[in-house]
FIVODREN-854511 format. One record per residue (C-alpha): residue in three letters; x, y, z. Coordinates in steps of 0.25 Angstrom, whole numbers, plus 5000, padded with zeros to 4 digits. Example, Ala and Ser with C-alpha at 12.3 -4.5 7.8 and 13.67 -1.06 7.14 Angstrom:
<firos>
ALA504949825031/SER505549965029/
</firos>
This chain:
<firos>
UNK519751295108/UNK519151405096/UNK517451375099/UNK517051335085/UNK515951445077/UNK515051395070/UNK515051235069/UNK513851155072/UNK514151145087/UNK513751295089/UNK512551315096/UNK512351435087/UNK512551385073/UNK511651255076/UNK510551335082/UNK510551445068/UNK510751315060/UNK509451255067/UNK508651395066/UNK509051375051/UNK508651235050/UNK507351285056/UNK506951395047/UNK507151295035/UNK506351195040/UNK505251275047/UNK505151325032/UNK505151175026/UNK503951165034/UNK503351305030/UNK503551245014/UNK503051125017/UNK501751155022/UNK501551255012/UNK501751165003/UNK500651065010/UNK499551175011/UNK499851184996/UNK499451024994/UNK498251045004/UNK497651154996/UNK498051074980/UNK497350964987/UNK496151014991/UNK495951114980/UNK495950974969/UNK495150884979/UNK494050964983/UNK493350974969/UNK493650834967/UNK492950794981/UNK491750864977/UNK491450794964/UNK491150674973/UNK491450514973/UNK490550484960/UNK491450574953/UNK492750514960/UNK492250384957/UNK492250414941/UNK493650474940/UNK494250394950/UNK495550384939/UNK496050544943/UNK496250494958/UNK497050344953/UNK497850454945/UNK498150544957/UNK498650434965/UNK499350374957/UNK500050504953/UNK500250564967/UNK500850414971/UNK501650424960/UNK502150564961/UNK502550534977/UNK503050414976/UNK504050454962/UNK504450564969/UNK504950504982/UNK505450394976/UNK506150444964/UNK506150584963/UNK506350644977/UNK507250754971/UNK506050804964/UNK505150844975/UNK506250934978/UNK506351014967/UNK505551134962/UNK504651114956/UNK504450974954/UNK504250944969/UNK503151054969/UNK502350974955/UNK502650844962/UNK501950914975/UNK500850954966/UNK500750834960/UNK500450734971/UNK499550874977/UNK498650874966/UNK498450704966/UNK498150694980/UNK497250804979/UNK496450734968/UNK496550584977/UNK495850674989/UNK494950734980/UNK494550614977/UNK494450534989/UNK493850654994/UNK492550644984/UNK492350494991/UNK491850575005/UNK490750655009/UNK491150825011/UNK491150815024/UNK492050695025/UNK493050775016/UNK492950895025/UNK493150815039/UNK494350735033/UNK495150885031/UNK494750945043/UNK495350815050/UNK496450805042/UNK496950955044/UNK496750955059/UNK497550805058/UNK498750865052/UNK498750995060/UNK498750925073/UNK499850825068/UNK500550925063/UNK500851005074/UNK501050885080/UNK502050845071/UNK502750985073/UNK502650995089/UNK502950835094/UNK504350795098/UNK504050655093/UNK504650645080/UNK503850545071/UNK504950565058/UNK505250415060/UNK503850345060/UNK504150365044/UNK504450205042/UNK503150165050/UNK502150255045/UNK502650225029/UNK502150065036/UNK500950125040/UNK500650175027/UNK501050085019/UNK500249975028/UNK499050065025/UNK499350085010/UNK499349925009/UNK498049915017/UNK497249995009/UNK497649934995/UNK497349795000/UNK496049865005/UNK495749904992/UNK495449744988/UNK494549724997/UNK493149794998/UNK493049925006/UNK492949925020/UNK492550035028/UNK493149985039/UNK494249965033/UNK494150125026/UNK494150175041/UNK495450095046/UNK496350135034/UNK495750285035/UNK496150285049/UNK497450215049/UNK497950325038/UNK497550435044/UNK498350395057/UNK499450365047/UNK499650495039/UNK499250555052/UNK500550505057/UNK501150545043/UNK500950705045/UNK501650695057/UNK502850625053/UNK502950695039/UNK502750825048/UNK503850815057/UNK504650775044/UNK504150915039/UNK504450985053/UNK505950915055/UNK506650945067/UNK507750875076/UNK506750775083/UNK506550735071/UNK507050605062/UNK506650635049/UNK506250755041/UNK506150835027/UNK507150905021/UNK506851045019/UNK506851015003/UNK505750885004/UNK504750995007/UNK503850924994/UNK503750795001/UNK503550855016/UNK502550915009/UNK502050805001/UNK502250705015/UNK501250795023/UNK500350825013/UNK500050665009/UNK500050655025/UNK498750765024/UNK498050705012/UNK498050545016/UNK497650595032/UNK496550655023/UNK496050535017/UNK496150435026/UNK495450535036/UNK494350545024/UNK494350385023/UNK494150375037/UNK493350475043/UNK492450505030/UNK491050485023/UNK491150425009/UNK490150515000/
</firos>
């Protein structure tokens, strides 16, 4: 029987198909991440001078953060929904990417203002050494947490719920802790699944396609920026 070149069976052709597929996503990730150190440094560059002006001034214009909610929200959840195609084309995804950018950093500015200096600037260092060590985590463990999507969107969604109904009631600092500490296991738990969804691989269920790198982008930087805040909320000094 004539041996068959070429086909999918070949030992050969699947292993230069698999370099292939390799170089395409190691460079995924490459864009990816640049693109985040991008966001990192739009968000600190707006949020710095707002921390600085303090909570009195926060207090006064409180109406610019209401706005940059309500349009980074807005932005994410219309383009998910409804426009998916557009995060996928240039260079609407990269205004879109923008966009949201530039609201969180004012929401983090602003939030930022509410804490002491020092506070600010323990929050960051632990959020950076967070996400380094659950990122390599995330790259090197054999466990593949791809499939936890369904309960971690419960958790959140139970913590969502939990802090509007808190927001009737008078503010606990008990209560400030608990829900600090429950979101930053949470998100915690968010960078390494939305990591191994950047990173792919055959142990895994679920990944990005080469062409969502906007919202792997988008995934892992929100991942960074709530890790943040709830890290703020729970670890720091109200000024």
């Amino acid at each position: 029987m004539p041996m068959q070149m070429g086909g999918t069976d070949d030992p050969q052709y699947s292993g230069v198909e698999g370099i292939a597929e390799g170089e395409v996503r190691s460079g995924f990730i490459r864009k990816v991440y640049s693109i985040l150190s991008v966001q990192l440094v739009i968000t600190a560059v707006i949020a710095l001078p707002i921390q600085r002006l303090g909570p009195y001034w926060v207090a006064m214009h409180r109406q610019y953060m209401q706005m940059a909610c309500f349009a980074s929200l807005g932005a994410v959840i219309g383009v998910s929904c409804c426009c998916a195609d557009l995060a996928r084309k240039v260079p609407y995804n990269y205004m879109f990417l923008l966009l949201v950018t530039a609201c969180e950093g004012v929401i983090v500015g602003f939030v930022s203002a509410m804490y002491t200096t020092e506070s600010v600037v323990m929050a960051l260092v632990m959020t950076s050494g967070i996400f380094i060590c659950l990122t390599i985590y995330a790259f090197t463990t054999k466990t593949d947490f791809t499939g936890m999507g369904g309960y971690l969107m419960c958790v959140l969604c139970g913590l969502a719920l939990t802090s509007f109904v808190c927001m009737f009631f008078p503010y606990s600092p008990m209560m400030q802790k608990l829900m600090g500490g429950i979101g930053a296991i949470l998100f915690s738990f968010y960078i390494v699944y939305d990591t191994q969804l950047i990173v792919g691989g055959k142990h895994k269920k679920h990944q990005f396609g080469v062409d969502d790198y906007v919202f792997a982008a988008l995934n892992i930087y929100l991942d960074i920026i709530n890790l943040f805040l709830y890290l703020l909320e729970l670890f720091g000094d109200r000024r």
